[in-house]
Structure formats: structure tokens, C-alpha cells
N, C-alpha and C positions, 0 to 999 in steps of 0.2 A: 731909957726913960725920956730921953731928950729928942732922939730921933734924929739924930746928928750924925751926920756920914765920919766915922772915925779914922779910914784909912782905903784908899782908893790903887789899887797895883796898877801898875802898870801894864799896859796894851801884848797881848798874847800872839798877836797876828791873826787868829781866828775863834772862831765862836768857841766859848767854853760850852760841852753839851754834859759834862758829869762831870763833880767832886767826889772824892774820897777820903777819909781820915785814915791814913798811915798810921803802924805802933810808934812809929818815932815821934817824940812832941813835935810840933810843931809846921812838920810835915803833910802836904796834901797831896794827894792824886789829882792833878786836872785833866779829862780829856779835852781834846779838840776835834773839830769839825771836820778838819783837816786829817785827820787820822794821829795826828801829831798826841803822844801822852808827854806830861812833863810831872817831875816832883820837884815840890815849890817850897821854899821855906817861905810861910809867911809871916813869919815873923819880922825877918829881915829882907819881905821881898824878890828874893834869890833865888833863880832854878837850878839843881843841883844834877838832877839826869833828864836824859832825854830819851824819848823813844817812839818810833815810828811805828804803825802797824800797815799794812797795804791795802787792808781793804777797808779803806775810807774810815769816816764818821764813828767814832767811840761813842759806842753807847753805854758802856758799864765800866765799873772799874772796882778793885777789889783787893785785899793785902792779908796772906795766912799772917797768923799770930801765932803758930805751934815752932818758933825759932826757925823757918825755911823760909827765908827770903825774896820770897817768890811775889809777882804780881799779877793780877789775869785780867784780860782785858775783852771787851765785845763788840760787835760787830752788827751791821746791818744785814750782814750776807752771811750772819748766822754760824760764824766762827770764833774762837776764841784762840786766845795767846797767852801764853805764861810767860812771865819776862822772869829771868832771873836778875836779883837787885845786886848782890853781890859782884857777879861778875860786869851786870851791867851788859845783858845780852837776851836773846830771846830762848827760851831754854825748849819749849816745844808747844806744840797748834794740838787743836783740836778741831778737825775742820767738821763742818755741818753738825755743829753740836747742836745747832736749832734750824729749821727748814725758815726761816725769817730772823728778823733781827732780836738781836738778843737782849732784852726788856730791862734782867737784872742778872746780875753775877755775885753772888755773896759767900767768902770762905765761913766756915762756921767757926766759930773762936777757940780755939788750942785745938784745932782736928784736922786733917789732912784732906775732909770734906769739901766741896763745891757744889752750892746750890744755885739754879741757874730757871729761867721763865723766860719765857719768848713770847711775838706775835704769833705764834704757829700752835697756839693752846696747848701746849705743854711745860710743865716744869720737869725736871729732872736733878739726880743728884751722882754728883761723880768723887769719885776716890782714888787719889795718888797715891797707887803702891805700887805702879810696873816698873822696868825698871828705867833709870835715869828720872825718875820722877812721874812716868810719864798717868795720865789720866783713862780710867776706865767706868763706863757708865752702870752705876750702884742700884739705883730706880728710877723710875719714872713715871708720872701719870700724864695722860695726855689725851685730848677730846679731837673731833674732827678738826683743820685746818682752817676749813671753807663751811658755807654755807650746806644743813646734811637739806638732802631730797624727799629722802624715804624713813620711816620709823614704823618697826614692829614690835610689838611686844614676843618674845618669847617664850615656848615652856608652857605645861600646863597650871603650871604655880605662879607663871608671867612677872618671873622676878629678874629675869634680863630684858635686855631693849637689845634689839637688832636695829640698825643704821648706816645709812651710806650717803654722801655727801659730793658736794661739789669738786674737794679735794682727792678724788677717786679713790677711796677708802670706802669699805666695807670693816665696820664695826660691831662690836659686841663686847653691852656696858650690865653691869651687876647691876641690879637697884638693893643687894644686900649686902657687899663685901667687894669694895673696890678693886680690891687687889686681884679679881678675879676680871676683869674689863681688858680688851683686848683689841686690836688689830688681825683681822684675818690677813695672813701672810699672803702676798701677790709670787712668792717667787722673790728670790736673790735681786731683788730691783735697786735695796741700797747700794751692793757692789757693785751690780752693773752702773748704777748712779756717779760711783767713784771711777771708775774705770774708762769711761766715756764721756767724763764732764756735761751729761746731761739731769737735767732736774727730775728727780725721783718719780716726778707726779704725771712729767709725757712720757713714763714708762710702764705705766701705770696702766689697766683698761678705761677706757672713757668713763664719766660717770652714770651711777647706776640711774633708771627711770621706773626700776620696779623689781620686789623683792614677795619673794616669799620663800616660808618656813615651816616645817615640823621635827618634832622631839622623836618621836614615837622609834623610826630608825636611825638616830643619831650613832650610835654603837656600830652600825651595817655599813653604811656605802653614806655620800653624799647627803644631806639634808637639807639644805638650802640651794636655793636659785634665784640668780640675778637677770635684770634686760639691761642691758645697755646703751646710750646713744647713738644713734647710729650703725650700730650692730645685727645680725639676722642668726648671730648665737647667741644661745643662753648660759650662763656660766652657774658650774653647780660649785658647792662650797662646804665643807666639814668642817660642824661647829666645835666636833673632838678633838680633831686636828687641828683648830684655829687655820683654815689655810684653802686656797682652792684647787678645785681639779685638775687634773691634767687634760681629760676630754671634754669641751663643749657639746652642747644638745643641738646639734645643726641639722637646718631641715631642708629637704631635699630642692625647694625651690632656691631661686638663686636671691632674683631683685625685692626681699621684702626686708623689713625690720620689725625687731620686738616691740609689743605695745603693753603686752599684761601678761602676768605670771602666777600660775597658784600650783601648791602641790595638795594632792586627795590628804585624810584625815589616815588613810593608812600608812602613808609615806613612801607609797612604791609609784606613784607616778604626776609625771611635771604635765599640766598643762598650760599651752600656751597660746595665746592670740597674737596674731600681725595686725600690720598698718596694710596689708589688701583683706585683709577680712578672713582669711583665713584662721582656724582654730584645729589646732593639733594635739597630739600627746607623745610623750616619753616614757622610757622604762627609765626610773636613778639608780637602779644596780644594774644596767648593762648598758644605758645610754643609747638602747635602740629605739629607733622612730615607732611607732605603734600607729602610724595613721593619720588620716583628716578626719575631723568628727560631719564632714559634709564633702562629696563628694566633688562637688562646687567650690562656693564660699562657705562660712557659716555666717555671714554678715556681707552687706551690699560695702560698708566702707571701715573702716580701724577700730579694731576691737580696744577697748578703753579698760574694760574689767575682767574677769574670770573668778570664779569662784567656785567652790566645789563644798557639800554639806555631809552632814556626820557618816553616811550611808553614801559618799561617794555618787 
């Protein structure tokens, strides 16, 4: 009521960037900037442990209440740490739990849960029952990265959205039952990701510039297709499968790139236009060329659209 500075601690050596409230009275979580965590009685002013993490600047910090001792801490580089308090040591990581830094880390109270949010538009939720403690991912919901490129609608009920974004994801989101929204699988790229210390997303194919879709053969072969930048294939995609093909729609010429993609209303065949003008087709169940629709060009310079009607 007075607005009276009541008690003023003393100097940390670096920037406090998150508190937490410990079950202990009086006990707090401070992160530092420095990567440095400390628990601080403040009561009486007093640091009690210390703990380092490596990869810099704490962004979260967090303390189960189910009697496990444990503390977990985040990161900007999108890892986490579980300290164990008892021993006073770090008990095990959970590396790339988020592809950016980690927003918020929160155990949920008496449960062995871990809820967690990133810069990377995902939250997810992890559960401690491997063993020695260790952490395994329970759910997750999560939207593109990066800024998306392309949006379709899906379906003849058009109750999903087809998507693909800056973050070289290709997506597909429910607009009636979340739980059904997805990432179309690129291929084993998280483990090659870990395996090679390279970031998930230069393993990725470049981002998409143009997308089309139909239902009708989803069940059969392929149903979607992508262009990508800089690319002169086309990559087909199973939205059954969640996941892409093994063979790209590659066209006999060498020095062109994708500009526009559409598939017929029957679903058996990809057309597609370049950046020389050329306009060709494909078979999506056998991935064979079918031709130029002009023996020439079909345009003096870069086909920008394509489009195909009920009647093919």
C-alpha cells in the first residue's frame, strides 16, 4: 500500500531472466542469463544450490510437487534439463524438445507430467516413466514454424486445410477435430538431424511455391503434389500415409524449374508448368511423363497458373 521498496537482495552477477516458487517455503528458482540456475532462500537472502546448464540463457524453470525432487530447466536452443535436487546433480536432458527456445516449462502438480511451449508454435506434453526417470513425448499440438506460403483447402466437405510454409513443412490441419492435424513425414530427418548435428529444416526440401490436391484417389497411389524453390521436380505426397514419396515427377528437360501445379478432378494425372513455358503432364500411379501439351512452348515465358475443370 505504501509502495516502499521492503527488501532489496543482493547482486547475482547476471541478469535474472525467470523465477520460480519451489514446494519448499521460502525457496525460489532464479534463472540467469548466464545459464547459471540458483535456489535462493529468500528469506534470509541465501543461495543454497547451484547449477549450471551449457547452453546459455534460462528461459524457464519449474519444480514436480508428486515427492520427486527434480527440477527442469530451458533453454534457447530448445533443450531442456532435469536437475535432480536431492543428489544435487543433473539427472538427464532432453535435447530438441523444442526446434527454438523454450517459452514455458510447467510440471503439472502431484503428476509426473511436463508441459512445455516454444517459439517454434508448438506446445507439447511429456511423461516421466522410462526408466531412471527418463522423459518421453505424450502429445503434442503444433502449427508451422515459419511464415506458411500456400493454403488449400481440402476434401470435398473442405473440412481440412492443406499447408506449407517457410519452415519446409508440408502440413495438414482438421478444421473439426484437432487431434487429427498433422505433419506430412519428410523421411527419418529428426534422426538424421541428431546424428549429424545438422538443423532438421536444411534437411528438409526447400520450401514449397505451389501445391495441389485431390480426395477422389487418396485410398490408390499418391494425391498431392508439391513445386519447390528452385527445383525442376515435383514431389507427390499421401495424405493416407501422412508422408511423401519415394519417386519425384521429373521431366525430361534438364535447365527448368516448377512454377504451377494442378491435378485433373479424376486424380490420375499431375499437370504442371515451368519458368521456360513449358506445360506438361504426369501419370500419379506410375509417375510416367505423358508428354508436352505443345510441341514448342505452351507460353512465350513462366507459367504462373494451371488449372484443370470438372471434365478434365
Amino acid at each position: 500500500r505504501t509502495l516502499k521498496l521492503v527488501h532489496q537482495f543482493k547482486p547475482l552477477g547476471s541478469a535474472v531472466t525467470v523465477l520460480a516458487q519451489s514446494p519448499g517455503i521460502d525457496i525460489m528458482g532464479v534463472g540467469l542469463k548466464s545459464g547459471e540456475i540458483l535456489l535462493h532462500n529468500i528469506k534470509h537472502d541465501e543461495t543454497l544450490m547451484k547449477f549450471y546448464q551449457d547452453w546459455g540463457c534460462v528461459t524457464s524453470l519449474s519444480f514436480r510437487s508428486d515427492e520427486v525432487p527434480h527440477m527442469v530447466s530451458g533453454s534457447t536452443e530448445g533443450h531442456l534439463a532435469v536437475w535432480d535436487l536431492e543428489r544435487q546433480e543433473l539427472n538427464n536432458t532432453i535435447h530438441s524438445a523444442h526446434h527454438s527456445t523454450v517459452a514455458t516449462a510447467h510440471y503439472l502438480a502431484s503428476q509426473p507430467l511436463l508441459f512445455t511451449a516454444g517459439a517454434d508454435n508448438a506446445i507439447k506434453i511429456w511423461i516421466f516413466d522410462g526408466p531412471g526417470g527418463t522423459a518421453r513425448l505424450l502429445r503434442e499440438r503444433s502449427g508451422h514454424r515459419a511464415p506458411p506460403t500456400v493454403a488449400r483447402f481440402y476434401g470435398a466437405a473442405a473440412e481440412s486445410v492443406l499447408s506449407a510454409g517457410h519452415d519446409r513443412s508440408v502440413r495438414l490441419f482438421s478444421a473439426i477435430k484437432d487431434e487429427r492435424s498433422k505433419e506430412l513425414s519428410q523421411g527419418s530427418v529428426e534422426s538424421k538431424s541428431k546424428k549429424t548435428n545438422v538443423r532438421v529444416e536444411e534437411l528438409k526440401l526447400s520450401p514449397v511455391t505451389a501445391l495441389a490436391a485431390e480426395e477422389i484417389r487418396e485410398r490408390e497411389w499418391s494425391n498431392v503434389i508439391t513445386a519447390h524453390a528452385g527445383s525442376r521436380d515435383v514431389r507427390t505426397w499421401s495424405t493416407l500415409r501422412g508422408a511423401l514419396s519415394d519417386k519425384p515427377l521429373s521431366p525430361k528437360l534438364e535447365t527448368i524449374i516448377v512454377t504451377a501445379v494442378t491435378i485433373t478432378v479424376c486424380g490420375n494425372i499431375a499437370i504442371v508448368g515451368y519458368n521456360s513455358g513449358h506445360l506438361t503432364a504426369f501419370n500419379l500411379q506410375s509417375g510416367i511423363n505423358r508428354g508436352l501439351f505443345s510441341k514448342i512452348r505452351a507460353h512465350k515465358g513462366k507459367i504462373v497458373g494451371v488449372a484443370s475443370d470438372n471434365i478434365n
